[in-house]
N, C-alpha and C positions, 0 to 999 in steps of 0.2 A: 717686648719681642713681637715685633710681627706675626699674624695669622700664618700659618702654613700655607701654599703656596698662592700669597700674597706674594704680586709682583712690585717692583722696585719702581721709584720714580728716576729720570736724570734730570739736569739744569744745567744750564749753562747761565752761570750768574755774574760772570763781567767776561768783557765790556758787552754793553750795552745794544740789542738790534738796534741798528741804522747806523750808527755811532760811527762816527772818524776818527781814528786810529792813525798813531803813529810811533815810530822807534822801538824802542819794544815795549811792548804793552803785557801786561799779564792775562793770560784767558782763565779765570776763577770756574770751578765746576764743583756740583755737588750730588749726593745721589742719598733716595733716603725710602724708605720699604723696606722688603725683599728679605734677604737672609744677607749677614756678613761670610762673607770676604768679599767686594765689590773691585771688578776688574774696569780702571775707564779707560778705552780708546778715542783719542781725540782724532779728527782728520781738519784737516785745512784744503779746501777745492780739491777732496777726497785723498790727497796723499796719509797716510798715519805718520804722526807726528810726536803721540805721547800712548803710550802703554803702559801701566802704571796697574798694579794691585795689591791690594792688603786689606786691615781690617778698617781704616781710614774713610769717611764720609764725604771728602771734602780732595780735590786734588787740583794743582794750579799748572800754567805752563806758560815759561815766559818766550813768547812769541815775539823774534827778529823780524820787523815788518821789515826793514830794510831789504829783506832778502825776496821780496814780494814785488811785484809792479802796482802801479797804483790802480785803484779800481776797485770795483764790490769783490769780496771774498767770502764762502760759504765754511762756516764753522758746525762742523757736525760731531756729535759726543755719545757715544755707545757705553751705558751700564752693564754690565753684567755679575749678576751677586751671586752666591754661594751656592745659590740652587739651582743654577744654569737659564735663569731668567733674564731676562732683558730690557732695557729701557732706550728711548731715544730723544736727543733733541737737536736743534738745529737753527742755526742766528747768521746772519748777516750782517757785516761789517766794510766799510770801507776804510779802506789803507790810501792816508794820500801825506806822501813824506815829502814833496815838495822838495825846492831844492836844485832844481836845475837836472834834473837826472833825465831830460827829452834831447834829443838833437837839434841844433840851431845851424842851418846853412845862410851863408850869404853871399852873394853875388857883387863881388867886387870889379868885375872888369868885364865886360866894356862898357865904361862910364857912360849915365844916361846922355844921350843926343849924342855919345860920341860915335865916330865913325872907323872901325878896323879896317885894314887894309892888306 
């Protein structure tokens, strides 16, 4: 059992800062200190995304990159345990689903050297 108001740690333990990410991937989190019950709020480029609490150490969230543009994206994770205490962490990741998902224009007419009229 934890010290009395010993504060909590959090993690963010997959995937991986820097890492490139695709389809759906799992974001693995974990929190360990503090007193139980641990409340985790995940955000993704600050939206909340998962809100999640019990007596449980350990909480996962399968993240639809698809639904994302490609590009770095900040993964930020708030503990908070039993005793109103708090923890934080925070990872970046790149999502690149690849795939053809850009705009492609081309210029079909007026044929090169040719001349409209």
């Amino acid at each position: 059992m934890p010290a009395p108001g010993a504060f909590p740690a959090a993690a963010i333990t997959s995937p991986a800062e820097g890492t490139t990410v695709s389809g759906t991937t799992t974001v693995a989190m974990s929190a360990s200190g503090g007193s139980p019950n641990y409340t985790f709020t995940l955000r993704i480029d600050g939206a909340v995304v998962l809100s999640q609490g019990g007596p449980a150490t350990t909480a996962s969230f399968a993240w639809d990159t698809k639904t994302y543009g490609s590009g770095v994206h900040t993964l930020s994770l708030s503990v908070t345990d039993g005793g109103g205490r708090s923890a934080s962490a925070t990872r970046s990741v790149t999502v690149g689903n690849g795939g053809g998902g850009g705009l492609t224009i081309a210029l079909t007419s007026p044929r090169r050297r040719s001349m409209s009229r």
